[in-house]
BAFI-353416 format. One record per residue (C-alpha): residue number from 1; chain; x, y, z. Coordinates in nm, 3 decimals. Layout:
N
(r NUM, 'A', (X, Y, Z)),
...
END
This chain:
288
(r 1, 'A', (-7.417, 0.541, -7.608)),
(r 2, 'A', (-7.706, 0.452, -7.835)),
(r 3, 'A', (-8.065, 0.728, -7.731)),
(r 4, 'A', (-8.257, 0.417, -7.679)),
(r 5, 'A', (-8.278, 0.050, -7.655)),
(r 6, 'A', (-8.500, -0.190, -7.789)),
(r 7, 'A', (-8.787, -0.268, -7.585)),
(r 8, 'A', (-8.728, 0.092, -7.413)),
(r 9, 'A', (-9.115, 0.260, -7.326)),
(r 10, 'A', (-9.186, 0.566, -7.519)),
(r 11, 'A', (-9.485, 0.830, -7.482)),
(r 12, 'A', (-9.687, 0.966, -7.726)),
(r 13, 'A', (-9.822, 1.390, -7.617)),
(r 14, 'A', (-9.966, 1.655, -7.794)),
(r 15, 'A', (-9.896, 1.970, -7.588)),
(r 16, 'A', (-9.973, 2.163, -7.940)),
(r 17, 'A', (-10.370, 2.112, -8.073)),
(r 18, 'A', (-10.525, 1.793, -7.994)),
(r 19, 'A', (-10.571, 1.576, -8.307)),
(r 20, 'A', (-10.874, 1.545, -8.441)),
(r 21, 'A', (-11.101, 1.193, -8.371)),
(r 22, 'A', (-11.036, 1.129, -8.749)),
(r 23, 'A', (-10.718, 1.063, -8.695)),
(r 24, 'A', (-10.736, 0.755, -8.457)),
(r 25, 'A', (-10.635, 0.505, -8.731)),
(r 26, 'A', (-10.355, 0.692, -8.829)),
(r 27, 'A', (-10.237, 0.695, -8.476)),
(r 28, 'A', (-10.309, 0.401, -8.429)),
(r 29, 'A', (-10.053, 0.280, -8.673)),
(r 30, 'A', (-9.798, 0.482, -8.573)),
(r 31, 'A', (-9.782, 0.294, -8.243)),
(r 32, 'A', (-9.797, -0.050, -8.412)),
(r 33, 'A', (-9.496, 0.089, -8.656)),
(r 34, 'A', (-9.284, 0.170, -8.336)),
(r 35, 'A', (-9.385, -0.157, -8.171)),
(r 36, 'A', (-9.232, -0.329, -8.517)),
(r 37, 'A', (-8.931, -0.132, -8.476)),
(r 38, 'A', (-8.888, -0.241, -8.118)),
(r 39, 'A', (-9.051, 0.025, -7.879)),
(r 40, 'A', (-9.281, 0.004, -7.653)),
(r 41, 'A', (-9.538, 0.333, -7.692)),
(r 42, 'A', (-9.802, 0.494, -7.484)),
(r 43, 'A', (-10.008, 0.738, -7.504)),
(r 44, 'A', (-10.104, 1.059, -7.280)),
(r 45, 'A', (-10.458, 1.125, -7.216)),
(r 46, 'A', (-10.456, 1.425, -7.420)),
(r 47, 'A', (-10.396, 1.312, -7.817)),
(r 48, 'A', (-10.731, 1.385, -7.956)),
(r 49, 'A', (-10.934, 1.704, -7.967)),
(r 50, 'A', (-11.182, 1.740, -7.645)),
(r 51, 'A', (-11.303, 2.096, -7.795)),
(r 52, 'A', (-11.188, 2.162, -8.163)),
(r 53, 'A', (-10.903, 2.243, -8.124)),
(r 54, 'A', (-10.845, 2.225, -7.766)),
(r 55, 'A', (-10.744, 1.846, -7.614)),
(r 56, 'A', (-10.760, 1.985, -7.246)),
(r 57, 'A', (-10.644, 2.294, -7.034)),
(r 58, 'A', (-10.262, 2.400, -7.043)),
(r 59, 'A', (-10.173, 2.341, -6.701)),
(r 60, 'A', (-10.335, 1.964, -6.689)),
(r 61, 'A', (-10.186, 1.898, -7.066)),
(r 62, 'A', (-9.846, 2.057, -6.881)),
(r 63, 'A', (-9.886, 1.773, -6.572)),
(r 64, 'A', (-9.951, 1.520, -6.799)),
(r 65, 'A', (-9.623, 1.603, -6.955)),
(r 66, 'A', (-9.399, 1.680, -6.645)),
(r 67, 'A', (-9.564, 1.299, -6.573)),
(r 68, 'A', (-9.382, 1.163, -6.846)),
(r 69, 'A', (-9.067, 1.337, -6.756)),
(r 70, 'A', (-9.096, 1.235, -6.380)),
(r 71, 'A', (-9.205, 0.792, -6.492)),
(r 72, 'A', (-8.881, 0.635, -6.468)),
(r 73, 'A', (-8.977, 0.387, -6.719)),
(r 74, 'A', (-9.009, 0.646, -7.028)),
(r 75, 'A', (-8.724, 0.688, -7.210)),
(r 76, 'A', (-8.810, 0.899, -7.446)),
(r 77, 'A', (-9.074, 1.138, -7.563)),
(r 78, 'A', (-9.244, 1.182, -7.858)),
(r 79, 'A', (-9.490, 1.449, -7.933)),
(r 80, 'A', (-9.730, 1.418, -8.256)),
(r 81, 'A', (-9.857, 1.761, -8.254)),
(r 82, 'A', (-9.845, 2.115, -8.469)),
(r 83, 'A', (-10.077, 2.390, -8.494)),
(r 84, 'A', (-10.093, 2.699, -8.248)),
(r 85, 'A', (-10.113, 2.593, -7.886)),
(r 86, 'A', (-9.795, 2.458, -7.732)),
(r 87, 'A', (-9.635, 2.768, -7.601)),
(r 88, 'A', (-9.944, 2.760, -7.342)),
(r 89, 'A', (-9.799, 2.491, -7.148)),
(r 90, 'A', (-9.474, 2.676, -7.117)),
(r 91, 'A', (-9.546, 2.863, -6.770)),
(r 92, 'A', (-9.643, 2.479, -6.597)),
(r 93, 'A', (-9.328, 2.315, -6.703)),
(r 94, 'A', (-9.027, 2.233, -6.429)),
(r 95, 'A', (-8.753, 2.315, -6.583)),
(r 96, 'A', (-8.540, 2.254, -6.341)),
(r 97, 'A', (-8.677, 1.902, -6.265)),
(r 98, 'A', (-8.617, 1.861, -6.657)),
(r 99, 'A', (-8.254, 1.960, -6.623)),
(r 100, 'A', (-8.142, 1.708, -6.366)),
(r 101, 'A', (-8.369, 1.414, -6.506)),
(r 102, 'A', (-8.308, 1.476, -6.875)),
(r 103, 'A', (-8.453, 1.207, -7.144)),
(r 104, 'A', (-8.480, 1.286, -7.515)),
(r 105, 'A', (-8.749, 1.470, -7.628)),
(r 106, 'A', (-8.875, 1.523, -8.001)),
(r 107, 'A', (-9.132, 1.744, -8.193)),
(r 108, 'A', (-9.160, 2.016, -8.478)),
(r 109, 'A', (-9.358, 2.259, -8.593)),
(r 110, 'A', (-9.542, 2.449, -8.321)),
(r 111, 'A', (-9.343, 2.229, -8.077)),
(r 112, 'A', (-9.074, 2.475, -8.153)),
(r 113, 'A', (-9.162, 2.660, -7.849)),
(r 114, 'A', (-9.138, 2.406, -7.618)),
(r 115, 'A', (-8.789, 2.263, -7.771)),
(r 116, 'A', (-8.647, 2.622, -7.775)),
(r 117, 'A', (-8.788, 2.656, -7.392)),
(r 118, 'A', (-8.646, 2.352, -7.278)),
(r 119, 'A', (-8.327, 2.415, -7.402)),
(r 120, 'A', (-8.289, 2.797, -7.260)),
(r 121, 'A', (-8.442, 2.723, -6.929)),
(r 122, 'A', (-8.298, 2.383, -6.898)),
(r 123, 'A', (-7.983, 2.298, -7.147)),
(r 124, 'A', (-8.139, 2.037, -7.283)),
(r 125, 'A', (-8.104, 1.945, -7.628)),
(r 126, 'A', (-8.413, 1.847, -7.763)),
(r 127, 'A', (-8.485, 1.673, -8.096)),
(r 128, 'A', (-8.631, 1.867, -8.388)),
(r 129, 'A', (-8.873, 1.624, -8.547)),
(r 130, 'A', (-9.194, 1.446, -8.582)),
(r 131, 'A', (-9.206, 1.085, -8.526)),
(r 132, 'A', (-9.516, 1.068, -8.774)),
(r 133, 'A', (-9.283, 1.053, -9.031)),
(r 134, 'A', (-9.307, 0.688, -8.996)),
(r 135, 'A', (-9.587, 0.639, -9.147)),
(r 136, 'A', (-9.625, 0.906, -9.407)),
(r 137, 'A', (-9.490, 0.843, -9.791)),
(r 138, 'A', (-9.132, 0.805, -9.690)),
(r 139, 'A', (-9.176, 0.552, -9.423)),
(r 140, 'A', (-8.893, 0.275, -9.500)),
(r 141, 'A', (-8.645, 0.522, -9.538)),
(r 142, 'A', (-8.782, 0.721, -9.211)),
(r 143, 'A', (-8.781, 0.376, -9.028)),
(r 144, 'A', (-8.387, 0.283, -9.113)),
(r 145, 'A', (-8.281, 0.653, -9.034)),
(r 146, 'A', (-8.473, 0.584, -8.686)),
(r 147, 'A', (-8.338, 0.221, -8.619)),
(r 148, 'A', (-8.005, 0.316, -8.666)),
(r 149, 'A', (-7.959, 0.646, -8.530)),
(r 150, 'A', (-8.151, 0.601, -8.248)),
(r 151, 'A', (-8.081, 0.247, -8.169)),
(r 152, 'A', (-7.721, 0.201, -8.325)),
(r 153, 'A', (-7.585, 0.547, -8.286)),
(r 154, 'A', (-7.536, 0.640, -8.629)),
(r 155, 'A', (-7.589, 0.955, -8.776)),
(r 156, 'A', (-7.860, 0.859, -9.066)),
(r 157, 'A', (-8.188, 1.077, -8.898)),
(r 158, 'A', (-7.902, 1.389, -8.864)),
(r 159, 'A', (-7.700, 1.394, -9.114)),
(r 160, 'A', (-7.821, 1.600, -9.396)),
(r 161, 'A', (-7.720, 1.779, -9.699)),
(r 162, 'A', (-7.729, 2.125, -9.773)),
(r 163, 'A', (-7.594, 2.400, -10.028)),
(r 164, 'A', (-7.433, 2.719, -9.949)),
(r 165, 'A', (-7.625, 3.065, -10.052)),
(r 166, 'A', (-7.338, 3.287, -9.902)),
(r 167, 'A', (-7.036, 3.224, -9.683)),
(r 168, 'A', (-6.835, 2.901, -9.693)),
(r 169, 'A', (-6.866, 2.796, -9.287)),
(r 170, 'A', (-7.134, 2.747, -9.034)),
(r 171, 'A', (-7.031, 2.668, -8.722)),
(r 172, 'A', (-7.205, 2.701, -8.331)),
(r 173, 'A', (-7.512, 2.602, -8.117)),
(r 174, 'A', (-7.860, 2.523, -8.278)),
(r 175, 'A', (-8.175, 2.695, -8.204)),
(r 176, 'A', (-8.523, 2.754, -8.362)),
(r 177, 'A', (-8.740, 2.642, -8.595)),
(r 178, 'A', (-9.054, 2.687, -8.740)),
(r 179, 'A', (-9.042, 3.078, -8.791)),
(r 180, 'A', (-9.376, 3.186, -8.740)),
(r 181, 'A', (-9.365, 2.933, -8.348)),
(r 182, 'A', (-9.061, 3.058, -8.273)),
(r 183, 'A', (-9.114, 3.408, -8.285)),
(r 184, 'A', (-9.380, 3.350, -8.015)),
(r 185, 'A', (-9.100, 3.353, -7.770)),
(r 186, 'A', (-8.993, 3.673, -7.814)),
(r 187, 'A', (-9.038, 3.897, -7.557)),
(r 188, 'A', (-9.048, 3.655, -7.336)),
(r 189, 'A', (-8.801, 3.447, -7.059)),
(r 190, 'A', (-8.857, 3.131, -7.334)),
(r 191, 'A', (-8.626, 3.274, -7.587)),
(r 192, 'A', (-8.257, 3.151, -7.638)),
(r 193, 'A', (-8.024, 3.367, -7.626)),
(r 194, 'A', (-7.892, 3.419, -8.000)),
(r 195, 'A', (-7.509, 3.541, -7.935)),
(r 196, 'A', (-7.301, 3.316, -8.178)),
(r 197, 'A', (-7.585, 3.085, -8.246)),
(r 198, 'A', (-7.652, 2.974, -8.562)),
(r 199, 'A', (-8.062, 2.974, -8.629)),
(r 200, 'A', (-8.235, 2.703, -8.817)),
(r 201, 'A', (-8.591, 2.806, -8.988)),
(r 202, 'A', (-8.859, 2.679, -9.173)),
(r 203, 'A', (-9.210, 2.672, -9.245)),
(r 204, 'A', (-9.477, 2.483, -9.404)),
(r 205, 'A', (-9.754, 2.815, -9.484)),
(r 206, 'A', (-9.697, 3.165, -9.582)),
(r 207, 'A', (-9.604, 3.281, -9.900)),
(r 208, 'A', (-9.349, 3.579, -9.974)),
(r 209, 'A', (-9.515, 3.877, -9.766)),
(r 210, 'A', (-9.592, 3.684, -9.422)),
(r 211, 'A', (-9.217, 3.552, -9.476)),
(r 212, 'A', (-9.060, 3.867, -9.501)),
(r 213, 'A', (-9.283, 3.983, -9.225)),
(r 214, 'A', (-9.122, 3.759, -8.998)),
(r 215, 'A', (-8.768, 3.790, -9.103)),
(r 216, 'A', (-8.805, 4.168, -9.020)),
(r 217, 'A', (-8.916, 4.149, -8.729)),
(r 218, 'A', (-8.645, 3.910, -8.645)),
(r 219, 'A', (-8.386, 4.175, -8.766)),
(r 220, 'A', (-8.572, 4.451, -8.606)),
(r 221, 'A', (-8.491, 4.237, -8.274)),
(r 222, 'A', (-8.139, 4.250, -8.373)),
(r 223, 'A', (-8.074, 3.871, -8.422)),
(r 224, 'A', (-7.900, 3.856, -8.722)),
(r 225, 'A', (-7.634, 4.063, -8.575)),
(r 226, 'A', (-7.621, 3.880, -8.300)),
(r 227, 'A', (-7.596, 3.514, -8.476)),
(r 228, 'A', (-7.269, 3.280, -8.646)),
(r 229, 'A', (-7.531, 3.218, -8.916)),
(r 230, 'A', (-7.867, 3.060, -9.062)),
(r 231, 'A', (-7.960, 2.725, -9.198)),
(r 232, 'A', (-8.303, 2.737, -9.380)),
(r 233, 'A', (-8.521, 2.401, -9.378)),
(r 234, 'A', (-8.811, 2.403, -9.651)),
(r 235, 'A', (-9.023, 2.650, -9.666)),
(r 236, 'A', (-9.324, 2.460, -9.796)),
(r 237, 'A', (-9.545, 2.678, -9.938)),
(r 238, 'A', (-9.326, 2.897, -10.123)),
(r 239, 'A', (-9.139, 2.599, -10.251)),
(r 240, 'A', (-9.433, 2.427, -10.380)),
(r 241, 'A', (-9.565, 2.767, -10.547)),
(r 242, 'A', (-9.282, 2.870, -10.676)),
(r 243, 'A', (-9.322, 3.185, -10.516)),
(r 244, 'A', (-9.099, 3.477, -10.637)),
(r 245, 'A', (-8.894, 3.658, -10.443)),
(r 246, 'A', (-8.769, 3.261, -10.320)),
(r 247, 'A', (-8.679, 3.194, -9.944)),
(r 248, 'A', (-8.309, 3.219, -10.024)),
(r 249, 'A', (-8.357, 3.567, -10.213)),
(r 250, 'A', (-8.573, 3.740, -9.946)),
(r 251, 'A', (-8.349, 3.605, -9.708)),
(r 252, 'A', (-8.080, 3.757, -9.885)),
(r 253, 'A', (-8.279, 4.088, -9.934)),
(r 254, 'A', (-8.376, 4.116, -9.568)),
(r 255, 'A', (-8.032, 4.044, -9.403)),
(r 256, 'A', (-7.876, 4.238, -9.646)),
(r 257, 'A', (-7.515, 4.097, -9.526)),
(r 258, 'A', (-7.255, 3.927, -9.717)),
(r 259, 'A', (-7.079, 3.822, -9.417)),
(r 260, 'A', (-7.343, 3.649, -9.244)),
(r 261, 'A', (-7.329, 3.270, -9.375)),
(r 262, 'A', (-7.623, 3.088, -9.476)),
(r 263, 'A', (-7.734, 2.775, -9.582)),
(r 264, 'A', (-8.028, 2.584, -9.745)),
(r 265, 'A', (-8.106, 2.192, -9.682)),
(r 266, 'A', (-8.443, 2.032, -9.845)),
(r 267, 'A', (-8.392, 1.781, -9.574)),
(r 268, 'A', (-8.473, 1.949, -9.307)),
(r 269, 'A', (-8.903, 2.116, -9.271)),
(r 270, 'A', (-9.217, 1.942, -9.274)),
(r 271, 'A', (-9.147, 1.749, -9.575)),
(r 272, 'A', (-9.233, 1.377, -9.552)),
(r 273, 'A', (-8.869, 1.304, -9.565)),
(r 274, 'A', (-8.738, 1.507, -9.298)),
(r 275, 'A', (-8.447, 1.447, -9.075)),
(r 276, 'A', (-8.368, 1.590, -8.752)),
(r 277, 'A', (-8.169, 1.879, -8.600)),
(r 278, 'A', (-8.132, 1.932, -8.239)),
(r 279, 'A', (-8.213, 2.185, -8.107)),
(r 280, 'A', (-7.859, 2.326, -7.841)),
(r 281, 'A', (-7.631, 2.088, -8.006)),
(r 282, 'A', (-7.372, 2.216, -8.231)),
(r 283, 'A', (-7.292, 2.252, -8.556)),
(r 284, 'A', (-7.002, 2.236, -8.816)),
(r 285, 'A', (-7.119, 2.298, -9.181)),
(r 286, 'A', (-6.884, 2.354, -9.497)),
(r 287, 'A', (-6.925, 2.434, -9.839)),
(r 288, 'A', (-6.777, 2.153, -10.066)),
END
């Protein structure tokens, strides 16, 4: 069954920072590109920036939210956000109202929280990705990956390619992210539980020594013990800089355990040309 229809409603949030008033053209063509792919967009009241950063409190940006979960005629949910602020709407969601009226949702970046929340408080599998891609440099090819997967129900937006650094097979249930968002769950209710999982990260800053920061304290929480294995999206910065150790060796370094597969996509991050991964669903990789 195809995850939407033409002429299906979709809403546009921003549960992470508001965008700034700069913006407005940009966003402005994003809706007219989904209305010439066939959707029908609106927008929540809280896009752009009220108080730099802020686009309104947590609990009414939360409602406004749980209001697009709860309007019948929404079918899906897009949110066009990233910075530092989504995991404050966390506490206001329903989760369980979520859970028995489930409709796709999709975001990256700092949205990591909510997508990892959503799916271990509700078992929803959420979409890892931001529909902005539509209009940035790789826009055709974004557009057919988006028609067809989510209209035709092909596989073009999550199918991806990928290399092996160590191991030959990947297989189990999806979760993370962005590495420096996800981490904000820990501690806390909001985090998945990682037995058997295999963990997906990326990131767009931070160079070698904020990397390896996180990574540590990821093994210091025991995860990678815990886990089937790791796919790594881009890591933007470090890519772009060339940055030595490189995200696969520091990986490497920090894990420090043959056993433990991983693999690296360049499809998968905040590149232009991302696809998607969802976030509960599993996965079956192997090394060809």
């Amino acid at each position: 069954m195809p995850i939407l229809s033409k002429d299906d409603k979709v809403a546009i949030i921003a549960c992470s920072n508001g965008q700034p008033l700069s913006n407005k053209l940009k966003i402005e063509n994003l809706l007219d590109t989904l209305k010439t792919i066939g959707l029908n967009p609106i927008c929540s009241n809280y896009i752009f920036e009220v108080n730099s950063p802020f686009n309104g409190d947590s609990e009414n940006k939360a409602k406004a939210f749980m209001d697009l979960y709860k309007n019948t005629e929404i079918k899906a949910i897009f949110d066009i956000s990233g910075g530092d602020l989504a995991n404050e709407v966390l506490e206001y969601l329903d989760y369980d109202f979520i859970k028995k009226n489930p409709k796709p949702f999709f975001g990256y970046s700092d949205l990591t929280t909510v997508l990892n929340a959503i799916y271990s408080q509700s078992n929803i599998h959420p979409y890892l990705y931001q529909i902005r891609n539509l209009i940035y440099s790789d826009s055709e090819n974004q557009k057919t990956n988006i028609i067809n997967s989510l209209f035709d129900n092909k596989n073009d937006l999550f199918n991806f390619s990928y290399k092996f650094i160590q191991g030959e097979k990947i297989e189990g249930t999806v979760i993370g992210g962005n590495i420096r968002c996800f981490l904000k769950l820990a501690g806390t209710k909001y985090m998945p539980d990682f037995t058997d999982k295999i963990l997906f990260l990326e990131s767009m800053g931070g160079e070698a020594a904020l990397i390896s920061t996180f990574l540590n304290q990821l093994k210091q929480m025991g995860v990678f013990n815990k886990i089937n294995g790791i796919i790594l999206g881009t890591f933007s910065k470090m890519q772009e800089n060339n940055i030595s150790p490189t995200i696969e060796e520091l990986v490497v370094k920090v894990i420090n355990n043959s056993n433990l597969p991983i693999a690296k996509t360049e499809e998968i991050g905040h590149g232009p040309n991302s696809k998607c991964i969802i976030i509960g669903k599993n996965i079956s990789l192997s090394k060809r």
